[in-house]
C-alpha positions, 0 to 999 in steps of 0.5 A: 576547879582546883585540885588538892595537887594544884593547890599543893604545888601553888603553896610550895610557889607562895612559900619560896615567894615569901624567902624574899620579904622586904628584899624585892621592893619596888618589884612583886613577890614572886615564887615558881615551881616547875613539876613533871608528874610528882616530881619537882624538877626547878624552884626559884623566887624572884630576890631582888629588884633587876635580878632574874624572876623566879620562872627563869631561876626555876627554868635554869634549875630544871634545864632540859627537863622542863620540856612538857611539865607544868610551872607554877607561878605565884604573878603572871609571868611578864611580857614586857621588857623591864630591868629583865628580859620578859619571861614568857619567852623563856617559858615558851623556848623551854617547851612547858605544857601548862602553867598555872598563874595564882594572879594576873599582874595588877599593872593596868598596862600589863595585865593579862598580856602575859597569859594571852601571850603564853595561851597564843604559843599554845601553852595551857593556862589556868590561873586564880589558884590561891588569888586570895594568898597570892594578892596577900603577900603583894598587898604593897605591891598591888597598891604602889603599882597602881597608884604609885604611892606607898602603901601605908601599915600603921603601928600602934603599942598599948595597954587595954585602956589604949594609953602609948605611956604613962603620964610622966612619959615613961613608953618602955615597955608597954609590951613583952619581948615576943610583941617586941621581936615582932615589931622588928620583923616588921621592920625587916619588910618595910622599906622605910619606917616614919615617926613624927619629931615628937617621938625623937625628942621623948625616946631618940630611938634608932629605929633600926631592925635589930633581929636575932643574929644580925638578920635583919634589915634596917628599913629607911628612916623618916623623920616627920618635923616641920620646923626642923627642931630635930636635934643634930646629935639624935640617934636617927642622925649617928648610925652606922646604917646602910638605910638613909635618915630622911628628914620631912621639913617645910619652907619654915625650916631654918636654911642655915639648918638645913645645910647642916643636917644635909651633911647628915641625912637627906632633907625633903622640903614638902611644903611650905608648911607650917605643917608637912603635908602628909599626901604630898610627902608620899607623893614624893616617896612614891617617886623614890621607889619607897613602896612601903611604909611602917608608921610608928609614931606616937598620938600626933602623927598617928592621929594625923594619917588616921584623919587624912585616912592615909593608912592601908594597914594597921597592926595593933599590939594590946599588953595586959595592962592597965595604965590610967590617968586623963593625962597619960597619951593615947595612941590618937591624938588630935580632934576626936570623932563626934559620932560613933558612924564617924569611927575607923572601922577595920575590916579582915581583923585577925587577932593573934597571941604573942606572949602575954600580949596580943596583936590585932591586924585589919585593914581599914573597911573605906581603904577596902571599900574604895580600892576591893583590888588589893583588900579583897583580892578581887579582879585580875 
């Protein structure tokens, strides 16, 4: 039975572990908090992929102290050799009495090897305090390691009656500054953003994270246009960015095109087309350690990842506002559902006030149903 004590300290772990957001990728989140008594002695979070975990900036801090206290780990701590040592040595050359883990590592191959080998050095494990917070913050975690694709949150900005923008196109803004900053946080934890060519060609957005004080992290760019009509003086195509500009294409690309734009960004033939095969493009960002993705595309694109049922996560911003007209665009576009049992029903909706706008946020109740692991927090 969890107690007020362990949840505490396990709170203290999920927090430091959040101090990393959209920096660890394609490693977990990770934070630990090593205590004798009520006394805290080390805490640490992992910061980057191939840099130390977290139990080891946590065992450093604590030194010799750490003889007979009690870890608190937010992931199973690892067994394997991978771009760092496995942390289960550590834990045990440094004598811990007790560790509690909130959960098991999602990798197949791994799970439970970790906590087997601090239980067979004789070491107290306890572990599923806050599994359900824990699997919350490493939802893209669970799902790219798993299935080696990225996991997918999808955006949407509209006025009550669902409209992306009037009907002369005119998008900015729907929303208020707060729903807007919000947007770029988002931005600053995933690590790529995608847009279709319909939305470069009516806004010629940057899509870069432009958070206070020059906080923010710009997430990669990608571009989905399968003729390749992107044009080459487009903002994605300018920036001063350390992010690269992705460009999506297929077989129907102009090769001489190609090589120009190959000066500029990166340039993925998915398929030989006519349209990009969303699937398969993911494939291929999977295979880039890309574990996650904010889409934020306009009707078509949108409407696409809806269909193909591609999206893990949808984040949906409605203003108070009322824009009308049957020409004005929708969030979805494309063919329509015939039944109302048909419909994507979201599952885990919360619904938060920024501003005057508010944000709805649930997953998709197939994806739930057909991976419980990363939308239940089931398992272990």
């Amino acid at each position: 039975m969890e107690g007020s004590r362990e949840i505490h300290y396990m709170k203290t772990a999920l927090a430091l572990a959040l101090k990393a957001q959209g920096r660890t990728s394609p490693n977990p989140l990770v934070g630990a908090v090593i205590v004798q008594g009520d006394t805290i002695l080390g805490t640490g979070y992992h910061q980057k992929a191939g840099t130390p975990h977290a139990e080891v900036h946590a065992l450093r801090q604590a030194g010799e102290a750490a003889h007979g206290a009690d870890l608190y780990v937010t992931l199973e701590p690892c067994s394997h050799y991978g771009r760092t040592p496995p942390c289960t040595e550590a834990i045990i050359q440094a004598g811990l009495k007790r560790v509690y883990v909130a959960m098991r590592d999602p990798n197949p191959l791994v799970s439970g090897g970790g906590i087997a080998r601090l239980r067979e050095s004789g070491l107290e494990v306890q572990e599923g305090i806050l599994l359900e917070e824990a699997r919350q913050i490493n939802e893209v975690f669970v799902k790219y390691i798993q299935t080696k694709l990225p996991f997918i949150a999808l955006k949407t900005a509209t006025s009550l009656d669902g409209k992306i923008a009037a009907e002369s196109g005119e998008s900015r803004w729907i929303t208020e500054e707060e729903a807007r900053l919000h947007g770029h946080r988002l931005r600053n934890i995933y690590d790529a953003i995608l847009v279709g060519i319909g939305t470069v060609k009516a806004d010629n957005p940057s899509l870069t994270c432009r958070l206070p004080n020059g906080e923010g992290r710009d997430p990669v760019r990608i571009i989905v246009d399968s003729r390749l009509n992107i044009g080459e003086e487009a903002r994605v195509l300018n920036l001063q960015s350390p992010a690269p500009t992705l460009i999506a294409t297929t077989s129907q690309a102009p090769p001489e095109k190609v090589r120009r734009l190959e000066r500029m960004a990166t340039v993925l033939v998915v398929n030989d087309g006519p349209q990009v095969h969303l699937p398969a493009l993911l494939q291929i960002l999977g295979k880039m350690e890309i574990s996650s993705v904010l889409v934020e595309g306009g009707g078509r694109i949108n409407g696409s990842f809806l269909r193909e049922k591609l999206a893990d996560k949808y984040y949906c911003y409605l203003a108070p506002k009322i824009i009308g007209g049957t020409k004005a665009p929708g969030s979805f576009a494309g063919e329509g559902i015939s039944s109302l049992t048909e419909s994507a029903r979201l599952t885990k909706v919360s619904i938060e006030r920024l501003g005057t706008d508010l944000l709805v946020t649930g997953y998709p109740a197939a994806a739930a149903a057909e991976n419980p692991a990363y939308i239940k927090g089931k398992g272990g």
